[in-house]
N, C-alpha and C positions, 0 to 999 in steps of 0.2 A: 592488576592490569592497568596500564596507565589511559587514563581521559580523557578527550576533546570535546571541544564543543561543535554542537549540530543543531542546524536552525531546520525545522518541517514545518514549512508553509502549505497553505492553501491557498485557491479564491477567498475562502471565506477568512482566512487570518491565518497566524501561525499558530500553529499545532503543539508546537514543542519549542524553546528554544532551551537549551544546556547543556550541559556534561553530560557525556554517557563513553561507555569504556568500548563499545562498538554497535554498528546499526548493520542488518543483515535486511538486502530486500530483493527483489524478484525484478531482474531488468530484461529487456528484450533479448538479451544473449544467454538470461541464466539468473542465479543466484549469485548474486556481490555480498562479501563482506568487509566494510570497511572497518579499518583497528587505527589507532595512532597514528599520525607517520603515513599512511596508507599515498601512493603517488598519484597525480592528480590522474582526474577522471572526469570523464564527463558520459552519462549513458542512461537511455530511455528506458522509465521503468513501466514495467507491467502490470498486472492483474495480479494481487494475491496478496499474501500473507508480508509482511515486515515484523523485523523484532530488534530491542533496543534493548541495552543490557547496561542499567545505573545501578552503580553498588552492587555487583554481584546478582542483580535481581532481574528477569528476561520481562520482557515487556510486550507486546505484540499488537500487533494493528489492521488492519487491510486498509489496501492501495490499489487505486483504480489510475495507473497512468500515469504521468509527467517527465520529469529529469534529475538525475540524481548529481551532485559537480561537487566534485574534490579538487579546489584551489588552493595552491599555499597550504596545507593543514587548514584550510577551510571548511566545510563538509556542511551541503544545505540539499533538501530533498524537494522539491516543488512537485506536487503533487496534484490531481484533478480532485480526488477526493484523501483524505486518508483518516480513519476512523480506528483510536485504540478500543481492545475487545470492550472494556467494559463500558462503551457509548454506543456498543451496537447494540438498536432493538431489535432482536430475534425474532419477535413476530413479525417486523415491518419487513424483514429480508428474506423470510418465509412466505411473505405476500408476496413479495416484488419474485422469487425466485419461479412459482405457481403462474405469474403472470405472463411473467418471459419464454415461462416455456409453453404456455398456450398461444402468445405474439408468435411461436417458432411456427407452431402447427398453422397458423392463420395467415402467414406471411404469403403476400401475393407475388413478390421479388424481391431479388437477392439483396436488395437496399435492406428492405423490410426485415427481411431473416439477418442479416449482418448484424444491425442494430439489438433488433431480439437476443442472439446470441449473446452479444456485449454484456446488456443489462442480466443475462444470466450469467455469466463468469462473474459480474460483482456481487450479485447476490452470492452465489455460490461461497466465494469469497467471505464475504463477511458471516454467510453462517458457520463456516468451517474456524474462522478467527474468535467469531461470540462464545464457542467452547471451549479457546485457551484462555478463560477468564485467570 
């Protein structure tokens, strides 16, 4: 399968920059996946699981959010968070997942409960990603 290169930033720095034969992620309309070649794009990603495939070998992450742009054969993910499986602590997403859903039950308005929710789709997320180690 032929290459491209993919730059996955964060706030906090880049995540990834290199080769990879395709990057599969979760956008607000669905599942994208980009290959080679792939025609530009531009489109809001979601909550959940990412997977990146170098050398035959699947990679996977969670992603909390941003914009995914296919320019030129260009291909960069901006992200709010994005976290490959083996940099997530399990406990810490197991804490935060227990917490969010006690934020839910406690929530005084829909602000409150929205936000609650949020923080549990990313927990949720990254525990379901910390077991495709």
């Amino acid at each position: 399968m032929k290459a491209f290169h993919i730059e996955i930033v964060t706030p906090d720095g880049v995540e990834y920059d290199g080769e990879v034969e395709s990057l599969l992620v979760r956008t607000d309309d669905g599942d994208v996946e980009i290959l080679a070649g792939h025609t530009d794009l531009l489109a809001s990603v979601g909550v959940g699981r990412a997977r990146i495939t170098v050398d035959g070998k699947k990679r996977f992450a969670s992603v909390n959010g941003g914009f995914l742009s296919v320019k030129d054969g260009k291909v960069r993910l901006c992200a709010i968070t994005f976290e490959f499986a083996d940099q997530i602590d399990l406990k810490r997403a197991e804490e935060a997942k227990a917490k969010a859903e006690a934020a839910i039950k406690a929530a005084n308005d829909d602000r409150d409960e929205r936000v609650a929710k949020a923080k549990l789709a990313r927990a949720a997320s990254r525990i379901k990603v910390a077991s495709m180690k």
